[in-house]
VMD Tcl script that draws the C-alpha trace (Angstrom):
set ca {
  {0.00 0.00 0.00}
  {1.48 3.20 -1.10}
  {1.78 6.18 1.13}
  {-0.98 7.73 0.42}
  {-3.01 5.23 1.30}
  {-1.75 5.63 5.23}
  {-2.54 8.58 4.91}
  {-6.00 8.14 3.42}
  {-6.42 5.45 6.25}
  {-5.40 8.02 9.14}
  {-8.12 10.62 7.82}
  {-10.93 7.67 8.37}
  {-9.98 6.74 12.00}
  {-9.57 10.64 12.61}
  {-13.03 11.54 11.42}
  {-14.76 8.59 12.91}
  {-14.10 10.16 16.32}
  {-11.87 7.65 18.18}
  {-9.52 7.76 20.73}
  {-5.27 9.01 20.39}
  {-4.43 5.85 21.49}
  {-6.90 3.70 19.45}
  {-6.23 5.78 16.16}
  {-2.02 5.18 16.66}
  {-3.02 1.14 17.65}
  {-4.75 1.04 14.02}
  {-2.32 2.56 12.21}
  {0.52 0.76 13.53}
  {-1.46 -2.21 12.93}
  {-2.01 -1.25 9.43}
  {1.51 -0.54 8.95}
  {2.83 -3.54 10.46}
  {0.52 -6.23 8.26}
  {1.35 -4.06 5.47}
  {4.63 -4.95 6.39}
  {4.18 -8.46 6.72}
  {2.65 -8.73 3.24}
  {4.74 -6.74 1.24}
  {2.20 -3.70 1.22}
  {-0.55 -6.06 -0.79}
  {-3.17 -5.83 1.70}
  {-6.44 -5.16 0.09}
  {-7.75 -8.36 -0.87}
  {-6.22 -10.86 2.15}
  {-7.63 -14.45 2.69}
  {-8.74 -16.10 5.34}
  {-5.65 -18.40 5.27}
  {-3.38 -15.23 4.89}
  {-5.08 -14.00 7.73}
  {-5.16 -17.02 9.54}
  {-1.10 -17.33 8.90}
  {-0.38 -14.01 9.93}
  {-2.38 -13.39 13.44}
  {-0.48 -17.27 13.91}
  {2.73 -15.59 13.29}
  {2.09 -12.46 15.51}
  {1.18 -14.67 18.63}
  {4.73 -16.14 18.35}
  {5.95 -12.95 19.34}
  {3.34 -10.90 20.62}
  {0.10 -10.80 23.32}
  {-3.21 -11.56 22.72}
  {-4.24 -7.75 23.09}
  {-1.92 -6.68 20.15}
  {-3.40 -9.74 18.15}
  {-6.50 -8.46 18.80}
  {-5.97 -4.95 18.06}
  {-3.89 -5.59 14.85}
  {-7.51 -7.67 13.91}
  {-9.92 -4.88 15.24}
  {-7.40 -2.30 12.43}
  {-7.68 -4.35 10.08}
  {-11.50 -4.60 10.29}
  {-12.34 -1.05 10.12}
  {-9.56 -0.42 7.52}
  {-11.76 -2.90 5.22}
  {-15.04 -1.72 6.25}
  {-14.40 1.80 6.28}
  {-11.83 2.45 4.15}
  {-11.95 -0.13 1.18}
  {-15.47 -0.39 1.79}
  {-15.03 -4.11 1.23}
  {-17.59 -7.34 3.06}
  {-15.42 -8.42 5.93}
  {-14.40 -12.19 6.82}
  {-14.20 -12.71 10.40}
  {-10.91 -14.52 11.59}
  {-11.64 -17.96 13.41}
  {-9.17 -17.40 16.07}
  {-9.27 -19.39 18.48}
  {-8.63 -17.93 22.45}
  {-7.00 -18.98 25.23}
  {-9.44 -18.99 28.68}
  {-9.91 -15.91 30.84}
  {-8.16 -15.69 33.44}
  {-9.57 -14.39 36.31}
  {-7.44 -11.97 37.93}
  {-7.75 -9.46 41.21}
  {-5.96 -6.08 40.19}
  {-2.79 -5.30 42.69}
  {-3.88 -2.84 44.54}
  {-1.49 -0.62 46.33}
  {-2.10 0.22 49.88}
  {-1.99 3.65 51.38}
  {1.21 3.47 53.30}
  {2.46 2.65 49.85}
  {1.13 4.76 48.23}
  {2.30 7.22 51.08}
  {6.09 6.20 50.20}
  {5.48 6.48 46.54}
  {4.58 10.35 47.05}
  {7.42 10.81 49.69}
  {10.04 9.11 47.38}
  {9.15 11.24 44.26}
  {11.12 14.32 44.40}
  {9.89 16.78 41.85}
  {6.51 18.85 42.82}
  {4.60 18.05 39.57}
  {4.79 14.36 39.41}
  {4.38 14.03 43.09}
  {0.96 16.22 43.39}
  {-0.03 14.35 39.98}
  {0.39 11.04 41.73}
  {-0.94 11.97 44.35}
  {-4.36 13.47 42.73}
  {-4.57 10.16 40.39}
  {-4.33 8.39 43.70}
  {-7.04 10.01 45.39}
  {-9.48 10.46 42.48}
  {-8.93 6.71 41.48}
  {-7.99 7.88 37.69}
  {-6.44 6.55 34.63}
  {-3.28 8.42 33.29}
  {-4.67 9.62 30.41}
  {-8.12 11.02 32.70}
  {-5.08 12.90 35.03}
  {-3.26 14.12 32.17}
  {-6.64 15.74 30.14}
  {-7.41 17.31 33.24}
  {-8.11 21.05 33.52}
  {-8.64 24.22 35.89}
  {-12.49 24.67 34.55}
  {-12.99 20.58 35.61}
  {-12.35 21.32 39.63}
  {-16.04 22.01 40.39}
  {-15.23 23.19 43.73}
  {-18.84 24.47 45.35}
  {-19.81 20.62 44.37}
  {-16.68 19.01 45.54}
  {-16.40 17.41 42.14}
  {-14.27 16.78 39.41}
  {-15.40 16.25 35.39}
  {-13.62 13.78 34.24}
  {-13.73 14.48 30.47}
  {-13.49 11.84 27.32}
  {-12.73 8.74 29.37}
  {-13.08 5.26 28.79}
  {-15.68 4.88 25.96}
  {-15.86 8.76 25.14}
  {-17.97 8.99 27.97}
  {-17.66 12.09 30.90}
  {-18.11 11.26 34.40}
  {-18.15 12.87 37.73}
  {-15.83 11.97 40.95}
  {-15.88 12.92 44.02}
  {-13.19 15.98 45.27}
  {-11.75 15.14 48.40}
  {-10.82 18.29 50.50}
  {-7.28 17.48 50.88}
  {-7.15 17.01 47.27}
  {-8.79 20.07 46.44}
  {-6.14 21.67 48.66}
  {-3.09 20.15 46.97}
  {-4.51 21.51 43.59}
  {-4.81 25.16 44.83}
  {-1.36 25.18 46.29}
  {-0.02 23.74 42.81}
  {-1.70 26.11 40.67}
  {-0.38 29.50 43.02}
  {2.89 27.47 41.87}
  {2.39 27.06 38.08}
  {-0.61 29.79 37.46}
  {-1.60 27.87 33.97}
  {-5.11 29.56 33.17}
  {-6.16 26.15 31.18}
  {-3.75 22.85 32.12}
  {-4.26 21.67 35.79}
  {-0.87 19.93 35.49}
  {1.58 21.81 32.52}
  {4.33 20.03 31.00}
  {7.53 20.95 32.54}
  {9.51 21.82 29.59}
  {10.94 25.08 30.39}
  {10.75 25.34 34.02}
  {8.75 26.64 36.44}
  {9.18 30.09 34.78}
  {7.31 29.50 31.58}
  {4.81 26.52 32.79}
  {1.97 29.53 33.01}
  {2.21 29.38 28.92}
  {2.21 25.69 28.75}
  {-0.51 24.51 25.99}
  {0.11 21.05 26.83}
  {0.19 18.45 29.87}
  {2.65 16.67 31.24}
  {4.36 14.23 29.17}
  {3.20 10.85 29.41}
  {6.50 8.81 28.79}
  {7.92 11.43 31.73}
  {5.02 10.02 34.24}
  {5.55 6.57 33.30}
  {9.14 6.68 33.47}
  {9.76 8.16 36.77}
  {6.92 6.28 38.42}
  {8.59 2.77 37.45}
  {11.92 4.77 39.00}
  {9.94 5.59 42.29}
  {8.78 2.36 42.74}
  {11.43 0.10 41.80}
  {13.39 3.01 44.61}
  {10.66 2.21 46.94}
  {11.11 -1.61 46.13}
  {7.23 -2.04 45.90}
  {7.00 -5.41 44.09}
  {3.72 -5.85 41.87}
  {2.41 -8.44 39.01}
  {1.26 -5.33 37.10}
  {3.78 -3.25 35.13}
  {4.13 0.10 37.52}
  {3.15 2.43 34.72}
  {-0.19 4.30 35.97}
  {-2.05 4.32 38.91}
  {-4.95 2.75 36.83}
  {-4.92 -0.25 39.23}
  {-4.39 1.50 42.19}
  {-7.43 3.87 43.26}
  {-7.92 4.67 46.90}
  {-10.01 7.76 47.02}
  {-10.47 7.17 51.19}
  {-6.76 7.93 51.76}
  {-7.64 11.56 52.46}
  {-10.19 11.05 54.53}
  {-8.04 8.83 56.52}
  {-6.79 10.72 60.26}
  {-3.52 12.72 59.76}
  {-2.86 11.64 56.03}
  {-4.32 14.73 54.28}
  {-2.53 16.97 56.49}
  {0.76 15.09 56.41}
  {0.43 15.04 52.68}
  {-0.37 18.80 52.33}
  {2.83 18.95 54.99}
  {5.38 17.51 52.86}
  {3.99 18.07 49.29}
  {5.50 21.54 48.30}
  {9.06 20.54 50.50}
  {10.87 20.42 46.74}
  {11.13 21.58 43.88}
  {8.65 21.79 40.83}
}
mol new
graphics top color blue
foreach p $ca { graphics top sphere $p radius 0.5 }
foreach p [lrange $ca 0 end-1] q [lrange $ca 1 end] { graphics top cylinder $p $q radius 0.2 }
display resetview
């Protein structure tokens, strides 16, 4: 498939409203069985098909197998406008698995151990809330509904907006972090530039930087878990500020260094 074609792909998954992360899973999926079959993708058989998801699982997890099939779907429904053949894969069982949850005097050493402001009140707030990264990351001033003690949590899982809870300590972190910061828009501006420019920030924190020095913080904190230590997605605990002496202890040591 030429490169035009990519490009004609990306314009689809763009206008049919999805998600960053589901838009760069396509295309990567697109690319890499384009790959695979020397850029001849438009008229695949079953067999090829069958061959080629048989290959991937060699090297690869059941979720990319099944979003490299979910790409290739919509790239021939929507795209080539072509009848689609569903793949008779067949699955391994579920297995049923309790999330690792991280307790609060873990969680407490997590926030202690991370030294820069940002990342540590951005934990922290994740934490409390019980969000996803991405959720943390979208986040903005106009979404702290204070009056309400609430928080509008904004294109999550599914497209969908919800509401959460705003705990008091929380709400307190996020007013001493913005008199640091003053962003009019981002609740939590990329650092790139210091603290002296993060007011003109137009975009969040960086995602690889979160991920990257949590994994530090707890591999420092030696906090073994099954899950890889990339979010807090699997670790919500929205009654640690309501717990006696954590809210102010938190609020005590959160501004101690530097942004």
């Amino acid at each position: 498939m030429r490169k035009s074609g990519y490009q004609h792909h990306l314009k689809h998954l763009k206008l049919k409203g999805l998600q960053p992360k589901t838009i760069e899973a396509y295309s990567r999926a697109i690319r890499r069985i384009g790959a695979y079959f020397n850029e001849q993708i438009t008229d695949l058989t079953e067999q090829q098909l069958t061959d080629y998801f048989s290959d991937l699982l060699e090297t690869h997890s059941w979720s990319a197998v099944k979003l490299d099939l979910y790409g290739l779907k919509f790239f021939y429904l929507h795209v080539l406008k072509k009848d689609w053949v569903e793949v008779n894969l067949i699955k391994p069982p579920k297995a049923q698995r309790l999330p690792d949850i991280v307790s609060v005097e873990e969680a407490a050493q997590l926030f202690l151990t991370t030294r820069k402001l940002s990342y540590r009140v951005f934990y922290f707030t994740l934490y409390s809330l019980g969000l996803r990264l991405g959720e943390g990351l979208r986040l903005q001033v106009g979404d702290i509904d204070a009056p309400r003690q609430r928080v509008h949590i904004r294109n999550a899982k599914g497209n969908k907006d919800r509401f959460v809870p705003l705990p008091e300590a929380t709400l307190d972190v996020l007013r001493r972090f913005w008199q640091v910061h003053r962003n009019s828009v981002l609740l939590f501006p990329n650092r790139q530039g210091g603290l002296k420019t993060s007011h003109r920030a137009t975009t969040p924190l960086d995602r690889g930087g979160v991920q990257t020095t949590l994994r530090q913080v707890v591999a420092e904190c030696g906090i073994k878990k099954r899950s890889h230590p990339t979010t807090f997605d699997i670790m919500p605990h929205p009654g640690l500020c309501r717990m006696p002496g954590m809210a102010g202890a938190f609020l005590s040591m959160a501004f101690m260094l530097s942004v």
